[in-house]
C-alpha positions as CSV (number, residue, x, y, z in Angstrom):
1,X,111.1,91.7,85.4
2,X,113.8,92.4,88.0
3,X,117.6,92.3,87.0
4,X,118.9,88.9,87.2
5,X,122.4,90.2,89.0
6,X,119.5,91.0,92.0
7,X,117.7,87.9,91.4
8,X,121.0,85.7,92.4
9,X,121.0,87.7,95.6
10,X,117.4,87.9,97.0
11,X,116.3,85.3,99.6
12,X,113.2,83.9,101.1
13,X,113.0,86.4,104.8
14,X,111.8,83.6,106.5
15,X,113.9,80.5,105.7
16,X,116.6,82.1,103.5
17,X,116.0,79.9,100.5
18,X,116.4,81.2,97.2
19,X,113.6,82.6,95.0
20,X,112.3,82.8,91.7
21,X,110.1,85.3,90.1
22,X,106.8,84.2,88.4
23,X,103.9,86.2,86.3
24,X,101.0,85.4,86.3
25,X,98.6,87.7,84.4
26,X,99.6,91.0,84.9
27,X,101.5,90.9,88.0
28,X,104.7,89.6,89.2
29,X,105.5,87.7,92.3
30,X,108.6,86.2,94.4
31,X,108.1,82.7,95.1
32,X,109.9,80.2,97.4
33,X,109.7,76.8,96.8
34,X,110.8,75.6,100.4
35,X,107.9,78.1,102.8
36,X,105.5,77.5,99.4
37,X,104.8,81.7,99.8
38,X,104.4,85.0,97.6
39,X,106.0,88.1,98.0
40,X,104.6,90.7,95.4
41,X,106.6,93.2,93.5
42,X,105.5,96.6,93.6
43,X,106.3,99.1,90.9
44,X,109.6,96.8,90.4
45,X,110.1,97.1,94.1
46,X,110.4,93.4,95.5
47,X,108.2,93.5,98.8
48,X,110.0,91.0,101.2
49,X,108.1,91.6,104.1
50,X,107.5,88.6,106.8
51,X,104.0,90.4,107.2
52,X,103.6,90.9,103.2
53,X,104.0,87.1,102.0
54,X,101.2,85.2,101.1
55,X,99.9,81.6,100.6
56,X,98.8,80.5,97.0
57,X,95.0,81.1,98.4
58,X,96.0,84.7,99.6
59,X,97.7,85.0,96.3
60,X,95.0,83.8,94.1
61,X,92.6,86.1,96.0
62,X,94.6,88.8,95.4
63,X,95.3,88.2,91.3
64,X,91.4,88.0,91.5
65,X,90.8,91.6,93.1
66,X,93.9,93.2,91.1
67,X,92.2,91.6,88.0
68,X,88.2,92.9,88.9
69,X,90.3,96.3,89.5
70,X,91.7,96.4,86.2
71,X,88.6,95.1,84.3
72,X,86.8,97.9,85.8
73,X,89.4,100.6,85.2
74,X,88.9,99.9,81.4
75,X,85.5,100.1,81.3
């Protein structure tokens, strides 16, 4: 989870909205409401990139592969 004092202050690159975080299974995401895109967090690094935000299909696609990665890292 990111500090909420940093929270306050991080906006949406493209259309300077604020953001919110979300989980969803294991990883963590900045969302904007108003451009409807992802930005991931890596490491507790927020990642927000223009070229790194994603759709909710780019972001379901990519919970799917982190997920298959994971599943077959405990095997």
């Amino acid at each position: 989870m990111l500090d909420t004092n940093l929270l306050a202050i991080l906006a949406c690159p493209i259309c300077k909205n604020s953001i919110t975080q979300i989980e969803e299974g294991i990883e963590h995401a900045l969302y904007c409401s108003a451009c409807e895109l992802y930005y991931p967090i890596y490491k507790g690094i927020p990642i927000l990139l223009k070229k790194e935000a994603r759709t909710r299909t780019q972001w379901e696609v990519f919970l799917e592969k982190e997920a298959l990665a994971t599943y077959k890292e405990d095997r």
